[in-house]
C-alpha positions in Angstrom: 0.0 0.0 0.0 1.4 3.6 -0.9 0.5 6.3 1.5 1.7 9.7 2.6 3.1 9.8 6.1 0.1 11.1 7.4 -1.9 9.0 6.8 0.9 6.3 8.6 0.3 8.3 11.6 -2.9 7.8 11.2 -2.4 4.1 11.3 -0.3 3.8 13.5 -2.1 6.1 16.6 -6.2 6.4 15.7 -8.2 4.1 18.3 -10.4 3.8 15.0 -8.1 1.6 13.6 -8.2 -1.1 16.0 -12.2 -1.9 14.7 -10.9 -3.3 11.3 -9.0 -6.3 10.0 -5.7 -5.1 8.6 -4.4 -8.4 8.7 -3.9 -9.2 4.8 -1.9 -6.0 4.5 2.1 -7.0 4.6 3.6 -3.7 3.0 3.4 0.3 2.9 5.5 2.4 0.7 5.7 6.0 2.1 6.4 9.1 0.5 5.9 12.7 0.2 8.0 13.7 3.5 9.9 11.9 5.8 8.6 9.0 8.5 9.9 9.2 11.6 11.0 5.9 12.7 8.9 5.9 15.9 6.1 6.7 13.5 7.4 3.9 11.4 8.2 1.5 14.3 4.4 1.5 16.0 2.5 1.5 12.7 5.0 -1.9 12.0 4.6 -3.4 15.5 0.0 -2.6 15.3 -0.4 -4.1 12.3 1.9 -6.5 12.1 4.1 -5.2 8.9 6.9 -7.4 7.0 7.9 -4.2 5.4 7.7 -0.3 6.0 10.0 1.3 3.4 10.3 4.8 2.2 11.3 7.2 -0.7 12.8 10.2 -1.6 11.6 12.3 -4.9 10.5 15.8 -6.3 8.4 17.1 -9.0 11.6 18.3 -11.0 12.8 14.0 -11.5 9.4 13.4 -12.5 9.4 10.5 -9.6 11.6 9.2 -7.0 15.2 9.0 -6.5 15.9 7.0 -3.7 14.0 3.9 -2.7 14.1 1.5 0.2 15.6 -2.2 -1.0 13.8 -5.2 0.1 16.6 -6.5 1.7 18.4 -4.3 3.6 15.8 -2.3 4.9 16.8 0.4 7.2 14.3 1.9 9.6 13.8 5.9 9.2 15.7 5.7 5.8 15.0 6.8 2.5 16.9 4.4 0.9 19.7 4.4 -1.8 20.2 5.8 -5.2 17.6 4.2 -7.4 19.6 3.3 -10.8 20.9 6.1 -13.4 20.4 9.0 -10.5 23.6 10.8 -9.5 23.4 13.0 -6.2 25.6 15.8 -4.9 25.7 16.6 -1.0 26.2 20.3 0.0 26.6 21.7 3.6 26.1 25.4 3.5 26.9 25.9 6.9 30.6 24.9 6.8 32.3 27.6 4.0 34.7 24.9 2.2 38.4 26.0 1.5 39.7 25.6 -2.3 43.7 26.2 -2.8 42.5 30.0 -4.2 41.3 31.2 -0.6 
């Protein structure tokens, strides 16, 4: 099942929940913003879950970049590099030094 993490929340805290048989689902796929992995820990343990796994994208890749791997699965991650995507890290706060300064 592919859900937004508020709707996880949802899952994983509303007493509402507990009046319906979940039991066939094994899976969720979140997206959209990040799950926290409390959020993502108690939503596993009520229901029961093989498999929480999350991913990262934006409107400017047309889809997702990163993905969570079936094996390997890494509570509160986004996952890796899905294939063909190239990523750069910045940190803004630290002013980096080149041989010119």
């Amino acid at each position: 099942m592919f859900l937004v993490p508020a709707l996880v929340v949802f899952l994983a805290k509303a007493k509402i929940v507990d009046k319906y048989d979940l039991s066939s689902l094994r899976a969720i796929k979140c997206g959209a913003a990040p799950l926290s992995e409390e959020t993502e820990t108690l939503v596993r343990e009520r229901l029961g879950l093989e498999l929480i796994s999350q991913g990262y994208g934006l409107t400017e890749t047309t889809l997702a970049v990163t993905g969570t791997p079936v094996s390997g699965n890494k509570t509160g991650s986004v996952g890796v590099l899905l294939p063909e995507v190239q990523c750069k890290v910045n940190n803004h706060f630290i002013r980096s030094k080149t041989r010119y300064d």
